[in-house]
Every structure is written in C-alpha cells, then in structure tokens.
MDTraj code that builds the backbone (N, CA, C; nanometers):
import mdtraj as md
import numpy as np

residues = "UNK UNK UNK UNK UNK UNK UNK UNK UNK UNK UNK UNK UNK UNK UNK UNK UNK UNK UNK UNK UNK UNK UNK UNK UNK UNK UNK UNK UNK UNK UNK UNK UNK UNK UNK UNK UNK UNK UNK UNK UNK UNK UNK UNK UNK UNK UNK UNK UNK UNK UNK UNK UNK UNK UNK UNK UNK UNK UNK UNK UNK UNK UNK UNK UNK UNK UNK UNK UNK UNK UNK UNK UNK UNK UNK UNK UNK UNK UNK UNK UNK UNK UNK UNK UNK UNK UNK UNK UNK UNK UNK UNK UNK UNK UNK UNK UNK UNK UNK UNK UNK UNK UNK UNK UNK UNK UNK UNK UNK UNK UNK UNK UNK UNK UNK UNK UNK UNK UNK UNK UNK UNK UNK UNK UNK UNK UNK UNK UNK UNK UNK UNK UNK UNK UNK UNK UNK UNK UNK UNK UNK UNK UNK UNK UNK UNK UNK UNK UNK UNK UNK UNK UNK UNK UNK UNK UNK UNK UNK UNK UNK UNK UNK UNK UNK UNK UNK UNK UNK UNK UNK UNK UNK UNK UNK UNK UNK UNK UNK UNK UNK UNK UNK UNK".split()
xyz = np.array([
    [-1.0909, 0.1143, -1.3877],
    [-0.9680, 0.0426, -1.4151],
    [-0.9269, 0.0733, -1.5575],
    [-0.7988, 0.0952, -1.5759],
    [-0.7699, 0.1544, -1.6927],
    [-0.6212, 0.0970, -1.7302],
    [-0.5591, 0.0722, -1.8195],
    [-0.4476, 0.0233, -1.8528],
    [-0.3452, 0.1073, -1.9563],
    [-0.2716, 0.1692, -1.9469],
    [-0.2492, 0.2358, -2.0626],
    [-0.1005, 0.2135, -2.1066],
    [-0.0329, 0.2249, -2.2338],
    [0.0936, 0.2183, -2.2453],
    [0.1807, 0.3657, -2.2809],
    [0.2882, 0.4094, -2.1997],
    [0.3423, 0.5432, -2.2527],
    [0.5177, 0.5226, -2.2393],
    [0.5187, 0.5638, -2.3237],
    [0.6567, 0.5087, -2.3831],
    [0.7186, 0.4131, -2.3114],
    [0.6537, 0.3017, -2.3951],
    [0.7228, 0.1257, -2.3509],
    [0.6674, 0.1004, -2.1843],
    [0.6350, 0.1835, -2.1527],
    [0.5706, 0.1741, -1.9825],
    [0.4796, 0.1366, -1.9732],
    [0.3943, 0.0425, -1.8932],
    [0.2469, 0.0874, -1.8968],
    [0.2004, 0.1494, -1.7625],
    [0.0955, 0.2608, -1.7488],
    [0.0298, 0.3197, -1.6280],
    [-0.1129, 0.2532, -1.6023],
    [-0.1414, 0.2739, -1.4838],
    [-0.2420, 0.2250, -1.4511],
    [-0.3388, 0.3502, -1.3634],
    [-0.4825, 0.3164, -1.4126],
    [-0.5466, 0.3997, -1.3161],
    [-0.6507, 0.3453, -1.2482],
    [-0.7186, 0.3616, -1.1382],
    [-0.7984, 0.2784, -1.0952],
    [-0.8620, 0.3979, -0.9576],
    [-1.0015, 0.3709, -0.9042],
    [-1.0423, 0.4524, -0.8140],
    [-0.9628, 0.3998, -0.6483],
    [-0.9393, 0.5195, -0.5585],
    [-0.8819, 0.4907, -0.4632],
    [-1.0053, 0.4477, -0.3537],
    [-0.9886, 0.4591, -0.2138],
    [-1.0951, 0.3998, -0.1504],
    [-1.2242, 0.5734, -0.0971],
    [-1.1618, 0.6485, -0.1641],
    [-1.2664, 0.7651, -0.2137],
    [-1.3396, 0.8078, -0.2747],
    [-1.3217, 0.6760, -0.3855],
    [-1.3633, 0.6887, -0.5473],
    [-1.2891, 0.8134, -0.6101],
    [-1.1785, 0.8887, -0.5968],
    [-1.0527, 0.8900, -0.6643],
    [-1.0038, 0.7983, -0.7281],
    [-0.9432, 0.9089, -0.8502],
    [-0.8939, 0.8310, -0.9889],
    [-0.7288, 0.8335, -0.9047],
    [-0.6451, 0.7736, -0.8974],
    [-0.5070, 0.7056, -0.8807],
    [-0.4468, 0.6454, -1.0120],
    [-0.3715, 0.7385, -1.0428],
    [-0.2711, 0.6934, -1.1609],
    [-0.1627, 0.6734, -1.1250],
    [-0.0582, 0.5312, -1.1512],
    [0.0340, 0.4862, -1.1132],
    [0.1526, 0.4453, -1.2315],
    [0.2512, 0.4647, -1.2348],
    [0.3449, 0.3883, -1.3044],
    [0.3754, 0.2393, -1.2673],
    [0.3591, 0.1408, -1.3498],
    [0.3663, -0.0063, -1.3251],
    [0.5254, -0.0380, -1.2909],
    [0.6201, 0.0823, -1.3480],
    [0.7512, 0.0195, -1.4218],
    [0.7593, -0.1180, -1.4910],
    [0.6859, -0.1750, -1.5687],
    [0.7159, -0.2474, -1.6637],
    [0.6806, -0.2340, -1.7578],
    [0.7026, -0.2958, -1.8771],
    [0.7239, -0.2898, -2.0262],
    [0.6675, -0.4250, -2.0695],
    [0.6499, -0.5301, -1.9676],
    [0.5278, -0.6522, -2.0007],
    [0.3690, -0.6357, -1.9440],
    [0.2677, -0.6683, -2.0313],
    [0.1324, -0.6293, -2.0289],
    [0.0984, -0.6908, -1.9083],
    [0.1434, -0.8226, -1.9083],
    [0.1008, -0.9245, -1.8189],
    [0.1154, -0.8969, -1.6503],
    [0.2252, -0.8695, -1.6920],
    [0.2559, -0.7954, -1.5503],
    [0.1696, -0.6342, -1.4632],
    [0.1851, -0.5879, -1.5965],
    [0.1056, -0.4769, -1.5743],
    [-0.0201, -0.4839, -1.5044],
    [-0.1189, -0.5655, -1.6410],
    [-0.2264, -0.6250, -1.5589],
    [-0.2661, -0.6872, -1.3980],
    [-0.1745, -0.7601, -1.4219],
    [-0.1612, -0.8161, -1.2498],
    [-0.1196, -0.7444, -1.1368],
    [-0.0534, -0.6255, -1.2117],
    [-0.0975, -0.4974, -1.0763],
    [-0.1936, -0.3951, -1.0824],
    [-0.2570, -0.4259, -1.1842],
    [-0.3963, -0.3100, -1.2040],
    [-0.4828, -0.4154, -1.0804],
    [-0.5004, -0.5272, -1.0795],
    [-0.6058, -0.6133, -1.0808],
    [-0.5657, -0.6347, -0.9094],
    [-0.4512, -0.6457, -0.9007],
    [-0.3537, -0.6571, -0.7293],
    [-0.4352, -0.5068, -0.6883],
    [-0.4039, -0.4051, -0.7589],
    [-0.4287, -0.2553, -0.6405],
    [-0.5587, -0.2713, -0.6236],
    [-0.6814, -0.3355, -0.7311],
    [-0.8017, -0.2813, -0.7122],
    [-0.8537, -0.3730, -0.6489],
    [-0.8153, -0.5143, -0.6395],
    [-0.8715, -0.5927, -0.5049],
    [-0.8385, -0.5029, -0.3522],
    [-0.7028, -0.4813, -0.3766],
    [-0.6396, -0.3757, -0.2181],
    [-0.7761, -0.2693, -0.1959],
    [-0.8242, -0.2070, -0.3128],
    [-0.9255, -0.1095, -0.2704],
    [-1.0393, -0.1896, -0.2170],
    [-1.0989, -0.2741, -0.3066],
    [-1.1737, -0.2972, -0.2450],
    [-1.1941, -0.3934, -0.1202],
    [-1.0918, -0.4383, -0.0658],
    [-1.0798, -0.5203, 0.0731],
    [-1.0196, -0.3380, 0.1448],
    [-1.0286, -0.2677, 0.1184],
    [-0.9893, -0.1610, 0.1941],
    [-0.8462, -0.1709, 0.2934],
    [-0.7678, -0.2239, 0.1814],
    [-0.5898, -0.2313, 0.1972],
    [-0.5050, -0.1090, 0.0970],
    [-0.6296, -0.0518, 0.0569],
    [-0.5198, 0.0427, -0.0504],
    [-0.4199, 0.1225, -0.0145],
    [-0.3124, 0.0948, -0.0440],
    [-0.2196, 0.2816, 0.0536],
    [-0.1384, 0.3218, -0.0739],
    [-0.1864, 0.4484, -0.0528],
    [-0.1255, 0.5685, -0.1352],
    [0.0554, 0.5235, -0.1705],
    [0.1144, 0.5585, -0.2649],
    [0.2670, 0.5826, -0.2940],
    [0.3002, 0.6622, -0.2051],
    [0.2409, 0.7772, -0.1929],
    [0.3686, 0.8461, -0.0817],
    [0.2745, 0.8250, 0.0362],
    [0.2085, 0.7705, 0.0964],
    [0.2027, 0.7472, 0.2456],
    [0.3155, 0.5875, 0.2714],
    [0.3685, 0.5645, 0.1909],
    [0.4729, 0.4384, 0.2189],
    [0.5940, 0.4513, 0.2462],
    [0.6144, 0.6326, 0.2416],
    [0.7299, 0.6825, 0.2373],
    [0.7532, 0.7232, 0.3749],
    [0.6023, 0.7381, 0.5128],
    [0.6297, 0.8605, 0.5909],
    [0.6348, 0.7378, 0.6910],
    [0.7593, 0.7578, 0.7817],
    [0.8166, 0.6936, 0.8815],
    [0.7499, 0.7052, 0.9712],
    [0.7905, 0.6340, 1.0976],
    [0.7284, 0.6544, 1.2459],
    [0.8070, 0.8014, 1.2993],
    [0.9477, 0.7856, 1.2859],
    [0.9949, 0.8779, 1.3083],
    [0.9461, 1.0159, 1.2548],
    [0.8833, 1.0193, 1.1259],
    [0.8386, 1.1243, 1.0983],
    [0.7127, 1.1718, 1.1644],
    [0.5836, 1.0616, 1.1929],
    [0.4811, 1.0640, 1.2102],
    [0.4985, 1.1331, 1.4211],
    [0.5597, 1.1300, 1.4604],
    [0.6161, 1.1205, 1.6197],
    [0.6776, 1.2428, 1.6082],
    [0.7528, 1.3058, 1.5419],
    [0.8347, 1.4687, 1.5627],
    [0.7282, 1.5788, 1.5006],
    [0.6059, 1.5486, 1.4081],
    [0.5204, 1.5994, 1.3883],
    [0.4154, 1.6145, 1.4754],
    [0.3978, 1.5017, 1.5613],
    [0.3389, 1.5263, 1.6958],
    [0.3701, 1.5617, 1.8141],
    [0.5004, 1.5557, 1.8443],
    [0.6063, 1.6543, 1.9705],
    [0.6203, 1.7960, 1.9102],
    [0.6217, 1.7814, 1.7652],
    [0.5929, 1.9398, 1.7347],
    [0.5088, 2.0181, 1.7731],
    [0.3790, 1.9514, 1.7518],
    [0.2681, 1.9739, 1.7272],
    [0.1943, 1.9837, 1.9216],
    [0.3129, 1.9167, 1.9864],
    [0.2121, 1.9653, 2.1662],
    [0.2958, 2.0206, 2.2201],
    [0.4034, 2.0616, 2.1346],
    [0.4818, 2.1491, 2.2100],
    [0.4249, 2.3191, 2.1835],
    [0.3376, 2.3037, 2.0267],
    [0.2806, 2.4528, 2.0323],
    [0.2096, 2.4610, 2.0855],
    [0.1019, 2.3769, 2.1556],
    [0.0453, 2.3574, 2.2386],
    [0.0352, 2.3830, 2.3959],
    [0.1700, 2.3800, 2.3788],
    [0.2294, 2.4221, 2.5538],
    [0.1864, 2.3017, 2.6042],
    [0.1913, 2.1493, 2.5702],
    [0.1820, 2.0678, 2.6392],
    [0.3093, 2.0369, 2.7387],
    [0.2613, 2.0024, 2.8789],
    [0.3184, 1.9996, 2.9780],
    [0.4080, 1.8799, 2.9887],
    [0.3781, 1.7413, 2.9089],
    [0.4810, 1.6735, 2.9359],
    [0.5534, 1.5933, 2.8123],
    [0.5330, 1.7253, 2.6926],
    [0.6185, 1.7036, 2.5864],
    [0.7919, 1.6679, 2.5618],
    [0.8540, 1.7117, 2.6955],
    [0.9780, 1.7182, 2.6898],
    [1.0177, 1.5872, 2.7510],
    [0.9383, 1.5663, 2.8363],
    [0.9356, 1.4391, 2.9129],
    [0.8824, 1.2942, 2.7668],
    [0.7864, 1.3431, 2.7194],
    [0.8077, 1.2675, 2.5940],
    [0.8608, 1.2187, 2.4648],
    [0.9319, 1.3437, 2.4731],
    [1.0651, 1.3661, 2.3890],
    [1.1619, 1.2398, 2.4275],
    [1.2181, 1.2767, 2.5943],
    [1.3389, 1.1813, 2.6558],
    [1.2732, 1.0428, 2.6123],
    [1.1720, 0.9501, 2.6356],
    [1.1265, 0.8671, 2.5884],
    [1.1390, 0.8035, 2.5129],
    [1.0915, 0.9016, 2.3835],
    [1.1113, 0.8793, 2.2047],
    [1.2465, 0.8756, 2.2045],
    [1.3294, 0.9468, 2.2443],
    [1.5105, 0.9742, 2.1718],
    [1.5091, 0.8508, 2.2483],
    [1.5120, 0.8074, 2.3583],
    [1.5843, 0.6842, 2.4435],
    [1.5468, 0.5340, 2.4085],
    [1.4188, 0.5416, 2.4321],
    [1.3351, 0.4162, 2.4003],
    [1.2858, 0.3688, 2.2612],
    [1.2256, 0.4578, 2.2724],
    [1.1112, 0.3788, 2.0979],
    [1.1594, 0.4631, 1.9925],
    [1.2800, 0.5448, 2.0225],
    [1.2993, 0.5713, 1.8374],
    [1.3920, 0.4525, 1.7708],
    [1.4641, 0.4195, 1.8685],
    [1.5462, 0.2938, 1.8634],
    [1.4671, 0.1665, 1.8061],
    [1.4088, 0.1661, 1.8346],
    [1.2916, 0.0396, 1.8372],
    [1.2173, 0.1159, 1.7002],
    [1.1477, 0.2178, 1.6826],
    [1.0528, 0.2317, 1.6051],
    [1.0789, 0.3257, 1.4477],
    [1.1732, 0.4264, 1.5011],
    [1.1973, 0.5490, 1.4307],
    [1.2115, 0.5112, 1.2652],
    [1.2824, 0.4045, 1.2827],
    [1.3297, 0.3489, 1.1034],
    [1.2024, 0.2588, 1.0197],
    [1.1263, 0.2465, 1.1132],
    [0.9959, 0.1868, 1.0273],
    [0.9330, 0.2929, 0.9854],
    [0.8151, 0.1866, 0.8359],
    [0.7355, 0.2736, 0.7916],
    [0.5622, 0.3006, 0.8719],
    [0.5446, 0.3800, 0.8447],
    [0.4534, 0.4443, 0.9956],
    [0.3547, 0.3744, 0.9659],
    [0.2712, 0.2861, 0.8868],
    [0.1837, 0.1600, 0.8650],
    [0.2394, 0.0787, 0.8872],
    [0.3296, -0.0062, 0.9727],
    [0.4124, -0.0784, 1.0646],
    [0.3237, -0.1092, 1.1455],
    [0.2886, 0.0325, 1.2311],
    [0.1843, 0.0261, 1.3313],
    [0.0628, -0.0615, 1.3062],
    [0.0318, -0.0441, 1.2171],
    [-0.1183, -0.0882, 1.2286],
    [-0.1296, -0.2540, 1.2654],
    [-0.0325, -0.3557, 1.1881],
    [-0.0656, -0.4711, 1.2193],
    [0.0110, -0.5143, 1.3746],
    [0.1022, -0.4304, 1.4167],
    [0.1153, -0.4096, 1.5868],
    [0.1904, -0.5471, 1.5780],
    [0.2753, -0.6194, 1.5093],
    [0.3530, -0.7203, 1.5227],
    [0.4864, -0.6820, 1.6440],
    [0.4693, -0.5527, 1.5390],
    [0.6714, -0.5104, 1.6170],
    [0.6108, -0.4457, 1.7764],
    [0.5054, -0.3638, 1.7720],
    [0.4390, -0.3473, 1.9028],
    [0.4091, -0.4491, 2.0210],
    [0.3642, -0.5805, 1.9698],
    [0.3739, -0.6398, 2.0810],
    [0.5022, -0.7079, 2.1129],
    [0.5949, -0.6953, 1.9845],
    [0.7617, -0.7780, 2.0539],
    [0.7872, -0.6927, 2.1388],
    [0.7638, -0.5252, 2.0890],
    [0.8293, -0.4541, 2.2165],
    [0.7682, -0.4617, 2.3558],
    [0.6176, -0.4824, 2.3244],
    [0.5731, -0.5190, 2.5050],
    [0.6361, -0.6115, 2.5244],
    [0.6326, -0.6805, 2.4942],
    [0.7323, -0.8160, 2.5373],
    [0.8277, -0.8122, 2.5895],
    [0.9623, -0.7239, 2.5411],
    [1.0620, -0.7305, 2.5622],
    [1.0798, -0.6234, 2.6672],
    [0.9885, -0.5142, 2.6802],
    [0.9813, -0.4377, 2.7945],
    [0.8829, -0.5081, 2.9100],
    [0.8455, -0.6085, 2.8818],
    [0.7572, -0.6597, 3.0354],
    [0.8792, -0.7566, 3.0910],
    [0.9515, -0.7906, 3.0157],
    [1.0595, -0.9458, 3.0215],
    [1.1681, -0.8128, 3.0960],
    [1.1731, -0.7255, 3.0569],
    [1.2904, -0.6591, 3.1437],
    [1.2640, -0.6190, 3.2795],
    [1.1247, -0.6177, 3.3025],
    [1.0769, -0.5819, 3.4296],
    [1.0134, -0.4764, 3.5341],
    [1.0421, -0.4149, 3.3575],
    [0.9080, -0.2690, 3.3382],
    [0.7688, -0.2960, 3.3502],
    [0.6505, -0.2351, 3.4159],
    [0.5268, -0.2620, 3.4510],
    [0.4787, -0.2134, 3.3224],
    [0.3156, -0.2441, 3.3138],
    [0.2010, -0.2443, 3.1894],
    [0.1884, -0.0840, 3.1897],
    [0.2008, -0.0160, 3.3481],
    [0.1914, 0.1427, 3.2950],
    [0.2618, 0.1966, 3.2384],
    [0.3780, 0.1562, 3.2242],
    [0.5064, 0.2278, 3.1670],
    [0.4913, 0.2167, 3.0162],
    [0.4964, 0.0616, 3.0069],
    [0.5013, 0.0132, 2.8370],
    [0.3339, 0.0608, 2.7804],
    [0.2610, 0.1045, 2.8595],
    [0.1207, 0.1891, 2.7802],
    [0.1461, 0.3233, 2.7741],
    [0.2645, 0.4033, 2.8619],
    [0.2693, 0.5499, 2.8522],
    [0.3692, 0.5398, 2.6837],
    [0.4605, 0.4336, 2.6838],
    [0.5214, 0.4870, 2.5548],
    [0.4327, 0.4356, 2.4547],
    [0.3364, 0.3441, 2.4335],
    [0.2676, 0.3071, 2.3783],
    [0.1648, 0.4475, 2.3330],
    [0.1153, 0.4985, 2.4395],
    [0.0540, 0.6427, 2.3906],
    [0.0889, 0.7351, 2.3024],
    [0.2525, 0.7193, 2.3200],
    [0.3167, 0.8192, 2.2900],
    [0.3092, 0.8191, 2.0985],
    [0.3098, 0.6903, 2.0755],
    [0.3034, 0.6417, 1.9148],
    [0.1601, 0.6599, 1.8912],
    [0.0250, 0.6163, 1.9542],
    [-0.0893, 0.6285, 1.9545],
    [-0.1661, 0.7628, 1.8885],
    [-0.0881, 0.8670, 1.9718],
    [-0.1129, 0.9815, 1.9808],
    [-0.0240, 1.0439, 1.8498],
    [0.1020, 1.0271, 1.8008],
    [0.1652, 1.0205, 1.7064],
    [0.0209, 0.9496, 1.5963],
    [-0.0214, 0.8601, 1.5505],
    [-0.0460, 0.8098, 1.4909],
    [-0.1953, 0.8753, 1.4767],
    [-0.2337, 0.8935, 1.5647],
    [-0.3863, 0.9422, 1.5306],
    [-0.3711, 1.1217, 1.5174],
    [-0.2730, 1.1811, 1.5585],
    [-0.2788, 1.2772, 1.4652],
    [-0.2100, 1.3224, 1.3395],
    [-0.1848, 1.1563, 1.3117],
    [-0.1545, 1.2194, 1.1533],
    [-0.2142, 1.0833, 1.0357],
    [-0.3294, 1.0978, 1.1342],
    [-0.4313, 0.9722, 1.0367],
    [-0.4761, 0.9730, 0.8867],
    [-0.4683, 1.1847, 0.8842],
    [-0.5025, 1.1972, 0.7622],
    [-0.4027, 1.1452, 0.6808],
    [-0.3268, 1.2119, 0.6677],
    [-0.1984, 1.2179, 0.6195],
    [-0.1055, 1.0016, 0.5608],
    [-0.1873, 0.9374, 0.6677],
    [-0.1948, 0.7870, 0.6382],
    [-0.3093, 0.7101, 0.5655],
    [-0.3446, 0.7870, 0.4840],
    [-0.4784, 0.7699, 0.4035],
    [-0.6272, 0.6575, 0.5160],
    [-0.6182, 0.7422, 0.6334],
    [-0.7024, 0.6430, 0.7321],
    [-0.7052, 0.5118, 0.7680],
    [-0.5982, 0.4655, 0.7387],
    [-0.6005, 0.3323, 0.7970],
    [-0.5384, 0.3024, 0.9220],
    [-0.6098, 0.2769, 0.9727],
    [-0.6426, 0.2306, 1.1500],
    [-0.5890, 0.1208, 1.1906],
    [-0.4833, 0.1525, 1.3230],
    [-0.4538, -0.0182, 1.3712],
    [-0.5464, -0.1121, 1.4875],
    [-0.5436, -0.2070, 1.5026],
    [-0.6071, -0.2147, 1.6281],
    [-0.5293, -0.1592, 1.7860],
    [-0.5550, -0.0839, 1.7984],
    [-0.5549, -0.0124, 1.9268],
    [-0.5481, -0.0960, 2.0842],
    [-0.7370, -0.0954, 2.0509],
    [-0.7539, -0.1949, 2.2122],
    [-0.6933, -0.3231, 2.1645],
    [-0.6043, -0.4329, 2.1045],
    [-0.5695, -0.5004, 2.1643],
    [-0.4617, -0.5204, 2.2226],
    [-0.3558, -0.3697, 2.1418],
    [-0.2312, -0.3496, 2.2270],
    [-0.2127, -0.2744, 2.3656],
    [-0.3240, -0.1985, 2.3926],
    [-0.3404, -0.1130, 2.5037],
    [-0.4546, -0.1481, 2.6171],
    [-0.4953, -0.2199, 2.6273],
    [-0.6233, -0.2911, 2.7175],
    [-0.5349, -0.3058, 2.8896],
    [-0.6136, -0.2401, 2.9610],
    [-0.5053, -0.2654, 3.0609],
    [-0.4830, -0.4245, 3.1179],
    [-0.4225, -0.4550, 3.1846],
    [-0.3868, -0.5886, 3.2217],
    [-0.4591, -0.6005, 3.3365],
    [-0.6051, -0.6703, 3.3257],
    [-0.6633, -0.7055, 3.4619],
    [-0.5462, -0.7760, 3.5952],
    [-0.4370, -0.8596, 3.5316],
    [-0.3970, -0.9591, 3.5872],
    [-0.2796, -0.9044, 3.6837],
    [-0.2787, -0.7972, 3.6249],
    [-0.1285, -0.6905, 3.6965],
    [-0.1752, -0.6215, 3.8428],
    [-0.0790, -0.6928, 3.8894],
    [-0.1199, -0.6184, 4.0510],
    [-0.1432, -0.4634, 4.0528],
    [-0.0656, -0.3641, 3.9836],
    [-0.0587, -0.2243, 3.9701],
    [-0.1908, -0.1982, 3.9991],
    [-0.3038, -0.2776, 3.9180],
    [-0.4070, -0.2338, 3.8674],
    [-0.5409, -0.3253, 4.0005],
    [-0.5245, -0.3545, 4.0774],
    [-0.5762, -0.3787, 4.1768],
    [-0.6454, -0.2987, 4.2891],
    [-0.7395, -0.2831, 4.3513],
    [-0.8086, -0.2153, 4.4359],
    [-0.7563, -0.2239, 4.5908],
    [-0.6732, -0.0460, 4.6516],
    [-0.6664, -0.0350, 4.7235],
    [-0.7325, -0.1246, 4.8433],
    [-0.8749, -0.0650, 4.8180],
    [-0.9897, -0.0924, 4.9589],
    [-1.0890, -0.1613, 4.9055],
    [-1.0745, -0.2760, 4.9586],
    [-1.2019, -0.3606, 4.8917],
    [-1.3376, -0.2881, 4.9054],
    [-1.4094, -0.3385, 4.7784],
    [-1.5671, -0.2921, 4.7688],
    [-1.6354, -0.3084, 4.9282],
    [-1.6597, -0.3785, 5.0198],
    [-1.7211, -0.3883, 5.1283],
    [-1.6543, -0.3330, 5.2466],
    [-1.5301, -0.3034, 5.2099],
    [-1.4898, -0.2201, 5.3554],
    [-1.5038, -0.0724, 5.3249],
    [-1.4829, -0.0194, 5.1927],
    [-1.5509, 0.1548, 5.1357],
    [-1.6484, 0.2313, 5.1829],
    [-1.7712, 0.1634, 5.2001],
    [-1.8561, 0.2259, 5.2762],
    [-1.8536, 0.2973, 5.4288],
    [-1.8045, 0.1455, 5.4818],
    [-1.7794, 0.1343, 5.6562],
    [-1.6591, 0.3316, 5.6376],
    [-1.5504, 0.2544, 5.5921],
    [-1.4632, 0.4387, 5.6003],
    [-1.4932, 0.5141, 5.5883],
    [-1.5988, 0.5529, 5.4734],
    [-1.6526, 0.6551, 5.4441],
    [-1.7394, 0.6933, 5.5350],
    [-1.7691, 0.5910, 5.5985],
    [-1.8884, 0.6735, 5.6968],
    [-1.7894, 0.6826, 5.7897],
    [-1.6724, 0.6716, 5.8648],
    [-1.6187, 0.7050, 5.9821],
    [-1.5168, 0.8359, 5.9675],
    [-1.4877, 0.8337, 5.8122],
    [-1.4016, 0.9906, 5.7700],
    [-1.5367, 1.0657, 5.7609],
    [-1.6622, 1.0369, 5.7236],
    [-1.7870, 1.1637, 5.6998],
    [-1.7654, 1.2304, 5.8474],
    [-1.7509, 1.1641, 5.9731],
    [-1.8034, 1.1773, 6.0611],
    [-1.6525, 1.2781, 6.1644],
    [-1.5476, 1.2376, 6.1233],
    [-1.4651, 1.3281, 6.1290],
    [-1.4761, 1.4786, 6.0347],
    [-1.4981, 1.4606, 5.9199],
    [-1.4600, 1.5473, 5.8421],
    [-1.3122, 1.5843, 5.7645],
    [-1.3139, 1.6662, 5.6852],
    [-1.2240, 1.7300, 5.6230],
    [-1.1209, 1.7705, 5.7529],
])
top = md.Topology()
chain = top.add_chain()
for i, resn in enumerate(residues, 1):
    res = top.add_residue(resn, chain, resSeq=i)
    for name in ("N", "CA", "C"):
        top.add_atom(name, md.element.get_by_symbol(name[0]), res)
traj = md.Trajectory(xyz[None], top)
C-alpha cells in the first residue's frame, strides 16, 4: 500500500489479487479521501472483489461478439442460430451492461422471470442463458477471473413437466425385454 502525491493528485498503489503492484489515479487533491480509497481497493483485494479499471469498461455486448466470433472460426454449427438470439433477445436485455453484471445474476434472474411469465419453457430461457455462459467463460481471462454463480441460474427445473420421464422406471425393463426379442 502506497500513497503518493503528483501534481496536486494523489496515486495509489497497492497489490492486485496476484500480488501485482496496481497503480491508480485517486482523482483527488484531498489526502483523506485518497486514503479511503487506498484502504476501500485493498479490503476489495483482499475479500477477493478487486476488478481491474479496464475490465469495468468491457460490456456484455462485447464479451458475446468475441465469442460468436470466436465459434464461428470454429465452424460451429449453431452460431448463426445464436447470433438470431443475441440480436433479438438478450442484446436488448443485456448488450448495454457491464460484463460483471453477470456475476451477481440479479438482471439474469428478472430475465428468467420475465421469459417464464411470457410462456417460454426452462429449455429455451437455459439455451439463451448458455449463450452468455459461454460468452462469459471464454473471456474469463480477460475479466480478471471473477466467477458468477452459474448453478443457481441454470439448474434444471425438477418441477417442469419438459423434464419428466417418458417411461416410468418399472415399466423399462418389461419393453426392453419385448423390443430385445423383436429386434432392430
């Protein structure tokens, strides 16, 4: 932790959650203040809340066209189909936030919300849900690693019929042995 004054400014330096040195401009010209953001960032490190200056800058929208970029060199097969998605659905909803938005999943679950209340099923609102997921974890570096909770926005919904068993456990067997016996 370091405090310094340069012309009428004071900077601050302090280790990041790498033990990197992070030098910052306070913009102020009172000590007091200064202090109280040397002392603010280095609690953030050490509760492991620190985020970089420019990871505050990189949008969802940015974090999401870097990853449709990125499976389209890929030759992924249902990039275009994820594209229509993003332009229609969740850039609307997501594109103008900052891409650590995600992590505390506030605005994520209004949007399940508001897509289960319209009458869209749990598979649908988890395929666009992926779509940010997958956005987000490949550009984790780049978000100085900080992680959202995941499974509690994506857990499938025991309670959703979608997700229910064709053929009950005790009649499976009985078929199987009467298709073995036909065959292919």
């Amino acid at each position: 932790m370091f405090l310094r004054k340069d012309s009428a400014i004071y900077h601050i330096k302090f280790p990041n959650l790498d033990g990197k040195t992070v030098q910052e401009s306070t913009g102020t010209k009172n000590e007091a203040k200064a202090k109280a953001m040397l002392k603010a960032k280095v609690a953030r490190v050490t509760v492991g809340e620190y985020v970089a200056p420019k990871v505050q800058n990189i949008t969802v929208n940015d974090i999401v066209e870097f990853s449709l970029g990125l499976a389209k060199s890929r030759c992924n097969r249902n990039v275009h189909k994820d594209r229509g998605l993003w332009e229609k659905l969740l850039k609307p909803a997501f594109g103008h936030l900052p891409a650590l938005a995600l992590i505390d999943g506030v605005k994520l679950l209004a949007y399940k919300n508001a897509m289960l209340a319209q009458g869209r099923d749990t598979d649908t609102v988890s395929r666009h849900f992926s779509i940010l997921r997958c956005a987000y974890n490949r550009s984790k570096k780049r978000l100085s690693g900080q992680r959202p909770d995941w499974k509690e926005l994506f857990s499938p919904d025991t309670e959703n019929p979608e997700h229910q068993k064709m053929i009950p456990d005790d009649v499976y067997p009985k078929l199987a042995m009467e298709a073995a016996k036909v065959g292919t």
